[in-house]
C-alpha positions, 0 to 999 in steps of 0.5 A: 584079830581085827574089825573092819567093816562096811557100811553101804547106803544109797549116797554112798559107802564108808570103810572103816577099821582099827589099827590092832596087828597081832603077832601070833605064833601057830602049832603043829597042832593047831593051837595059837597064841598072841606074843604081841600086839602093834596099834599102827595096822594100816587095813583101809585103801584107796586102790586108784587115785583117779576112781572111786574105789577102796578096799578093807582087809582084816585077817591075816596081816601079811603075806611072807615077808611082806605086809597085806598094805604093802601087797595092796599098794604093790597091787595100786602100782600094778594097775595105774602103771602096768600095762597089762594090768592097767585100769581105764579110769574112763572104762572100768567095773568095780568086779573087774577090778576084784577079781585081778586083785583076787589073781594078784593076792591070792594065785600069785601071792598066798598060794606060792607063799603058803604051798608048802605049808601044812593046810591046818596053819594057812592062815585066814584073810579077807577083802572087801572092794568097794566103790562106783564102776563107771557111769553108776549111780550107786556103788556096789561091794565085792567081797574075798575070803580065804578061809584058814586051810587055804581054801578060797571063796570069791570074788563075789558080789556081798552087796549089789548096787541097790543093797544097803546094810552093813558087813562087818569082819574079823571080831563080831561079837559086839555089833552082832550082840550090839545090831543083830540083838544076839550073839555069835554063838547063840546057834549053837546055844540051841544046838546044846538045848535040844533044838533040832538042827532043821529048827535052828536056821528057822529061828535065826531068821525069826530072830533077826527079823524081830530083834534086829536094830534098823538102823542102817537107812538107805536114805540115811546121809552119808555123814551120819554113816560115817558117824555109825563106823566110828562108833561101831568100831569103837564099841568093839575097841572097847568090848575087847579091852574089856574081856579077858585076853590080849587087846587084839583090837584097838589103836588109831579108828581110820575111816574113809567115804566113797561117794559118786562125786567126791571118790574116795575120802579119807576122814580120818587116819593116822599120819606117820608125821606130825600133823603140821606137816602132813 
């Protein structure tokens, strides 16, 4: 498990995420349990260092033997240095980039990875891409998900250049209780209390058009976003610390910025030396 999330406004976009990477073992029948959990998961990316470009990952934490970080610097090797595969930091979309990391991730690597294995223990995973295609004034988002079975969807646009809003992934319940004013699991609430299914989309929509908190302005300064992911992230640190189960979220917040003029940013993330080194 994991929280990742994106959060787009006009000046630009934040990526942030914990750092929990649970160990869980799969059955042949389709039950799953957490042996372990490690605190120094690495889920956020600059994809180039010469462009305004980033990536978010929550799921599955590896590919085989080779950690999902690992796979996505592999990837930023492929297309600084490659030849076939290079990015013209001069000549680039943010979507052409999405989908060669979505050849890269998912026909070289999962599917051969995963081929022989039974459709009910391929594991999920998902990608946000986010950034500026050259000469655009505003950043756009490409999302990738592989759903458990193996089964893929994207790249895809999730929000265009003029959307703002937030895309939050991996463990929802909190920000959608926190943001939307209800749970997950409130369709199926009504499911169970005799709505009919027609009514229920209907409902949803009236709900999140009524109890949903604004708080995501596309004015809003890209500071203030940044503030917004770390409290969101640690809502739900907190939220899962404190229900029942292992803490499959948690660890060191990192978060990063992706503006027009300043590229991609850390502002915060964990260093495997001592500060007065790095």
């Amino acid at each position: 498990m994991t929280i990742a999330i994106s959060i787009k406004v006009n000046d630009g976009i934040v990526l942030a995420a914990d750092s929990a990477s649970s160990m869980i073992i799969k059955n042949n029948d389709g039950s799953s349990g957490v042996i372990n959990v490690y605190e120094n998961g690495n889920k956020v990316a600059n994809l180039h260092k010469d462009i305004p470009v980033g990536i978010i990952t929550w799921g599955a934490g590896s590919i085989g033997v080779a950690s999902t970080s690992t796979l996505i610097k592999d990837f930023r090797k492929l297309i600084t240095e490659d030849p076939e595969h290079k990015i013209d930091p001069e000549s680039y979309t943010v979507e052409e980039i999405a989908h060669k990391f979505f050849d890269f991730i998912y026909n070289d690597h999962y599917q051969q990875e995963f081929e022989a294995w039974e459709s009910i223990q391929r594991p999920s995973l998902g990608f946000i891409i986010a950034g500026y295609s050259t000469g655009a004034t505003l950043a756009e988002q490409w999302q990738i998900d592989i759903l458990e079975g193996g089964f893929s969807h994207g790249p895809f646009i999730s929000r265009d250049k003029e959307e703002v809003g937030a895309t939050w992934s991996g463990a929802p319940e909190a920000i959608s209780r926190l943001v939307l004013g209800y749970s997950e699991n409130f369709p199926n609430v009504l499911l169970m209390s005799g709505v009919e299914p027609e009514q229920v989309g209907k409902i949803m929509r009236v709900a999140s058009e009524v109890v949903q908190a604004p708080i995501f302005i596309p004015a809003m300064p890209i500071k203030d976003a940044i503030d917004i992911a770390h409290f969101l992230v640690d809502t739900t640190i907190k939220y899962v610390k404190y229900n029942p189960g292992p803490n499959t979220v948690g660890g060191p917040i990192e978060i990063a910025a992706i503006t027009k003029h300043e590229g991609f940013k850390w502002i915060t993330r964990k260093h495997y030396f001592n500060n007065d080194i790095n």
